[in-house]
N, C-alpha and C positions, 0 to 999 in steps of 0.2 A: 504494500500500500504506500502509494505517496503522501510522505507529511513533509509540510513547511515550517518549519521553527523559524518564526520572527524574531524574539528573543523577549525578552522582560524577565519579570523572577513576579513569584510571589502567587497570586490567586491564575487557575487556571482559565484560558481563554479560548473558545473550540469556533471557527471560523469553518461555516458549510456553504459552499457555493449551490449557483442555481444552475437549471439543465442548460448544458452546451458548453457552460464555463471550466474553471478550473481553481484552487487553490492561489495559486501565483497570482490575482488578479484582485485577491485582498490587500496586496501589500501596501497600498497610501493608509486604507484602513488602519492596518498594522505597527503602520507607525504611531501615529498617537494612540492605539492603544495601548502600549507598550508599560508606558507607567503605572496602568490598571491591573496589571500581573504580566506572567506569560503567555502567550500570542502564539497559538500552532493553528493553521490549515489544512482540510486535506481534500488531495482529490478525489471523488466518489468512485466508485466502483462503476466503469464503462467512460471516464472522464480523463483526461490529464494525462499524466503517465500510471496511473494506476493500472498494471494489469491486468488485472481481474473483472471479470465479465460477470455477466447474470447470475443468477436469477434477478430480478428490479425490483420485488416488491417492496414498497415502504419499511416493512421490517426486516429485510436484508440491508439497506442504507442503516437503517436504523443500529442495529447491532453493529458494524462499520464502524459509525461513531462510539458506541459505549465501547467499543475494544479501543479506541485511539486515549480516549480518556482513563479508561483503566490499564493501559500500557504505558501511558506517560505521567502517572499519576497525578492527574488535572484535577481529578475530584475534589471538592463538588465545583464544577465550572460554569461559567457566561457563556451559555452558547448562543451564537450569532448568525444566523442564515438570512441567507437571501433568498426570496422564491423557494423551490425546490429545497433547499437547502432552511428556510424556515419552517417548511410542513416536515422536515426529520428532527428540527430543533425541539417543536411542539410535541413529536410522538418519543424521541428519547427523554424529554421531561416528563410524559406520561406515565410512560415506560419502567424506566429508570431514576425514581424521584433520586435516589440517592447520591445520582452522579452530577445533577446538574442544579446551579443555588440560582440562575435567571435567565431567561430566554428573552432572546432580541428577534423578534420574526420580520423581513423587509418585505411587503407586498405578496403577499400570497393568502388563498381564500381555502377555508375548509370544505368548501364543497361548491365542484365545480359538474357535473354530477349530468353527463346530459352532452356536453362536448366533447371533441373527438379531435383527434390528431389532425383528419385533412381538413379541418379550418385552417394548419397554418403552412400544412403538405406541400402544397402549391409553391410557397414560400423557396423551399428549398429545393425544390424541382426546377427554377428558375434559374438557381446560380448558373453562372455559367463556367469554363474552367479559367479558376483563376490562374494569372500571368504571374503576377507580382503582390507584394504586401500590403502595396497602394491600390490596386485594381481589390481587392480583398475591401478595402477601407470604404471606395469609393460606390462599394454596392451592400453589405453588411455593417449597416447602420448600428453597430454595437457599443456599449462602451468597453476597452479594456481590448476589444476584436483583436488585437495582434499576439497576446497570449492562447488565444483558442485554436492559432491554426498553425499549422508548422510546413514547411517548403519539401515535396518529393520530389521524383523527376522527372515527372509530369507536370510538375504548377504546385498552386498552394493549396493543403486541404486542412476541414476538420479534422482539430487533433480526433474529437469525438467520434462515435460512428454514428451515421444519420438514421438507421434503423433499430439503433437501441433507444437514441433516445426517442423515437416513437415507439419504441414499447416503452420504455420508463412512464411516460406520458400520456400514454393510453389507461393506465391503472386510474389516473385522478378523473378520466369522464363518468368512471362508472363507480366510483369509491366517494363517501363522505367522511372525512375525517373530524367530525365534532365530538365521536367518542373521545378524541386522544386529548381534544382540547378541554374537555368536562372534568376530565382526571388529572390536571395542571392544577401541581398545589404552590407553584414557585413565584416570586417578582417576574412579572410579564411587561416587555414592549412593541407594541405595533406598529408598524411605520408603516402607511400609507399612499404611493402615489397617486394622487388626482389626475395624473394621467396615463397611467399603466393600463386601463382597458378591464381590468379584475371587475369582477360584482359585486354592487356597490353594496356598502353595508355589514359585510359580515366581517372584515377587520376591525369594525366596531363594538361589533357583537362579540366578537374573541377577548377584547378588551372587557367588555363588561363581565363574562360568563368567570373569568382569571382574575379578575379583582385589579386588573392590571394597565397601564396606560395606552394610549392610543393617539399616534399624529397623524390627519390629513398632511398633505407637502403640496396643496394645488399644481404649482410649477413644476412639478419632476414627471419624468416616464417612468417606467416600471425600476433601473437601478437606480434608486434613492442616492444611494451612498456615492456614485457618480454623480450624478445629473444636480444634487443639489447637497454637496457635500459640508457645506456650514452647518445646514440646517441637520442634517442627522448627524453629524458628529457630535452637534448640540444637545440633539436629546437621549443621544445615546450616552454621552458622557455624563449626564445629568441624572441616567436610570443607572449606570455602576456609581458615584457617586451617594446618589441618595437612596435607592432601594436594594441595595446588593449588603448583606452582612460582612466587616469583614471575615478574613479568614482567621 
C-alpha cells in the first residue's frame, strides 16, 4: 500500500482522497496541517501507486484505512477525506469508533441512490489520446490533474484505471450510507461546495444527525480545499483546534 508521510509529530492525521485522485495531491493540505500532529496519506486501493486491486466495496476501502492507522499507530486520529475518500472517513468512524477522535468529510452525500456511472461515462469516453501534460490540463479541468496521470509511450494516461473506478462508483447509485452516518459518535465537519452539483441538503442533515458542524463555500466546485483554500483551511483548523480533545 502506498503511504505518504508528510511529517508532524504528535496526534494522528489520516488524509483519504476522492475517486480518480491520489494521496500526493494532499500535500499544500499537508502542510499546515503539520503542526496539528502527524500528516500520512494514502492511496486507495485501485488509485496511485497502490497495487492492489479489488474487491471496491466501501468496507474493503474501509479496513485499508483502519490497517494504515493501526500500522502506524495514529490512533485515535483526524481523519480527512474528500468525496470518496469522506464516505470511508464516515464509515471507518462508524466502524471503528476507537481508531478515529474526528472526521472532516469535503463534499460528498450519503445517499446518492438512483444514479449510475454513464451520467458521467460519456465524460471519459471523450478524452482523447493525450500528447503532453498541457494537452492533459487543457481538457481535464481538475484541480491537482498532473498528479493523477503519469507519461507511457503512447501519451499521457490515468494513473487510475477507468473501469474500476466505475465499478468503485457504481456501488454508491445503489447503496445509502446513512447507516454509517447514525452510528458516528465523534467531533464531525462538513464542508460543503455550493457548486459541486451533490444533492442538496443532506451534508446538512449529516451535520445535524453527528451533533456536528456544517459549511456551505457558495464559490467552490466540488474540491473545496483547492478551489477555495482560505476558507477551509479556516474551518478546518478551527474544528482541530476547538472540537478535537487533545491527545
Amino acid at each position: 500500500m502506498s503511504v505518504a508521510e508528510f511529517g508532524g509529530s504528535g496526534r494522528g492525521i489520516l488524509l483519504l482522497h476522492g475517486l480518480m485522485s491520489r494521496a500526493s495531491t494532499w500535500w499544500t493540505v499537508a502542510q499546515w496541517l503539520k503542526p496539528y500532529g502527524r500528516v500520512v496519506a494514502t492511496d486507495a486501493r485501485g488509485h496511485g501507486r497502490n497495487p492492489r486491486k479489488g474487491p471496491y466495496r466501501t468496507e474493503d476501502f474501509v479496513a485499508d484505512a483502519a490497517a494504515v492507522v493501526e500500522r502506524l499507530d495514529l490512533a485515535p486520529a483526524v481523519v480527512i477525506g474528500h468525496s470518496m475518500g469522506g464516505l470511508h472517513a464516515w464509515a471507518l468512524a462508524a466502524t471503528r469508533p476507537d481508531l478515529v477522535a474526528g472526521v472532516v468529510a469535503e463534499d460528498v452525500v450519503p445517499d446518492n441512490t438512483g444514479r449510475t456511472v454513464d451520467e458521467w461515462r460519456w465524460y471519459f469516453d471523450s478524452w482523447p489520446v493525450f500528447q503532453s501534460l498541457a494537452h492533459v490540463k487543457s481538457i481535464v479541468r481538475v484541480p491537482r490533474v498532473e498528479e493523477m496521470f503519469e507519461e507511457r509511450a503512447d501519451g499521457w494516461h490515468l494513473i487510475a484505471d477507468i473501469e474500476d473506478l466505475y465499478e468503485i462508483a457504481a456501488e454508491w447509485g445503489v447503496r445509502s450510507y446513512w447507516d454509517f452516518v447514525d452510528a458516528i459518535r465523534c467531533p464531525t465537519l462538513t464542508i460543503e461546495a455550493g457548486r459541486g452539483g451533490l444533492r442538496a441538503g443532506q451534508m446538512a442533515e449529516v451535520a445535524r444527525r453527528t451533533g456536528g458542524a456544517h459549511l456551505l463555500v457558495p464559490e467552490s466546485g466540488h474540491v473545496v480545499h483547492d478551489e477555495a483554500p482560505d476558507v477551509y483551511r479556516g474551518a478546518v483548523e478551527a474544528f482541530l483546534s476547538g472540537s478535537i480533545p487533545p491527545v
